[in-house]
C-alpha positions as CSV (number, residue, x, y, z in Angstrom):
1,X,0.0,0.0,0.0
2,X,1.2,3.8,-0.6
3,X,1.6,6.2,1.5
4,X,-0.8,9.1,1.9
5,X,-1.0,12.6,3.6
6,X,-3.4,13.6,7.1
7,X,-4.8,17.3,6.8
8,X,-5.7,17.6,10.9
9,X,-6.3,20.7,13.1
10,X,-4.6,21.7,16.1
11,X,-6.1,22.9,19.3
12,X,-5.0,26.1,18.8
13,X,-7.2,26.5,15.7
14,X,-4.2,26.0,13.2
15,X,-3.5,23.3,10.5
16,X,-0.6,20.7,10.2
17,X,0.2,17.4,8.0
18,X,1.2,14.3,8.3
19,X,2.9,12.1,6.2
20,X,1.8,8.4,6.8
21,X,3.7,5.8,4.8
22,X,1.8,2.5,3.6
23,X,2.0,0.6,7.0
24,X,0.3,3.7,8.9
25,X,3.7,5.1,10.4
26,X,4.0,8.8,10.5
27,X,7.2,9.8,8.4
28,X,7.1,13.3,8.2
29,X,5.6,16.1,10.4
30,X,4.6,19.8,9.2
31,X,5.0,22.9,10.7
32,X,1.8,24.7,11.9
33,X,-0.7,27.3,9.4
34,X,-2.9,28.9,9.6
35,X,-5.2,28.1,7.1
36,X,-6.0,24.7,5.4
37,X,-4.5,26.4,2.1
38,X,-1.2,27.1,3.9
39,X,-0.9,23.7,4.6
40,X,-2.3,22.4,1.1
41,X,0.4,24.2,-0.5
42,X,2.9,22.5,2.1
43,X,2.1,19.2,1.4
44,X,2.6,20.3,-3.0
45,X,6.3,21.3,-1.6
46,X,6.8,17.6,-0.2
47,X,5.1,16.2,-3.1
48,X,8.0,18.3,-5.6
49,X,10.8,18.0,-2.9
50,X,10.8,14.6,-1.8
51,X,12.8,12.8,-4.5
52,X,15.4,15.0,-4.2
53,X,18.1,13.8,-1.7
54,X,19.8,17.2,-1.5
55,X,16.7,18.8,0.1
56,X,17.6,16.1,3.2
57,X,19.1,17.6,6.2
58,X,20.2,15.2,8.5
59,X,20.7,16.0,12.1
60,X,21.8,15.0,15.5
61,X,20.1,16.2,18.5
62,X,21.2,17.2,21.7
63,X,20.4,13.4,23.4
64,X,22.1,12.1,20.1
65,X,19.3,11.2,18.3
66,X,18.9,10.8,14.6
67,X,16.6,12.6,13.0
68,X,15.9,15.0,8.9
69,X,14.5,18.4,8.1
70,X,13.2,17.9,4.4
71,X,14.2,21.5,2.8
72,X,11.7,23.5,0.2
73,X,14.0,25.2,-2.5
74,X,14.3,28.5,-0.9
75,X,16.1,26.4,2.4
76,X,12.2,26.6,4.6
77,X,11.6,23.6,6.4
78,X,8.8,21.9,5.0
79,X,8.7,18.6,7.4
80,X,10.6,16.9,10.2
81,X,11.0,13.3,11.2
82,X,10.8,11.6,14.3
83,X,13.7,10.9,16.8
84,X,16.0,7.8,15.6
85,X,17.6,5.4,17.0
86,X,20.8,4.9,15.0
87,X,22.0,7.3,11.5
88,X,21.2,4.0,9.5
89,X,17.4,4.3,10.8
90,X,17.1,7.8,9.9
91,X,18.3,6.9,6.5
92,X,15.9,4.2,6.0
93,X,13.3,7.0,7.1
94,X,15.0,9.5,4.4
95,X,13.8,6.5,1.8
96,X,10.3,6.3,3.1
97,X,9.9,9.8,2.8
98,X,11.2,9.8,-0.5
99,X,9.4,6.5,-1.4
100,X,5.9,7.6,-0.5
101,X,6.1,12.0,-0.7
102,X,4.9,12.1,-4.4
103,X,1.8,10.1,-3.2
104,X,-1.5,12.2,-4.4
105,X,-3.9,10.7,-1.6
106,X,-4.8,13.6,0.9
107,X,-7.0,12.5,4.1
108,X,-8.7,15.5,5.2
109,X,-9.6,15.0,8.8
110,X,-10.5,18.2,9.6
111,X,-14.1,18.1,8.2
């Protein structure tokens, strides 16, 4: 199965996505809009962006955690990944991402 993308509203009002690959894992978190259009257009970046492995920036944080900002042209953050394990699990999230961002299926969960 293919991944696919969760439109869902915050408690503050605001929109975010998700990106779910085919198994139901979340790959890919979005920043917060605020509109449902704001948040439209950032899933169209992730849809154009993903294939390209030069938008990856992969990270270490503080506790030494893996983890990947996917990058927009213009250097924005478009999405972030979960916390990994190991730099080899991050990677294997990289290939998810880029495996399943072009996907065209849009779950709208805020209606």
């Amino acid at each position: 199965m293919a991944g696919w993308y969760e439109v869902n509203r915050a408690s503050d009002g605001q929109y975010r996505f998700v990106l779910k690959a085919g198994n139901g894992e979340v790959i890919l978190n979005s920043e917060l809009y605020k509109t449902k259009a704001s948040a439209m257009n950032g899933i169209a970046s992730v849809q154009k962006n993903s294939p390209d492995d030069v938008r990856y920036e992969r990270l270490m944080s503080k506790n030494d955690k893996a983890y990947f900002n996917l990058k927009a042209a213009n250097h924005q953050v478009i999405g972030t990944s979960q916390l990994y394990a190991s730099v080899q699990s991050r990677d294997k999230g990289i290939e998810s991402v880029q495996n399943n961002g072009s996907s065209d299926t849009i779950k709208d969960q805020t209606v």
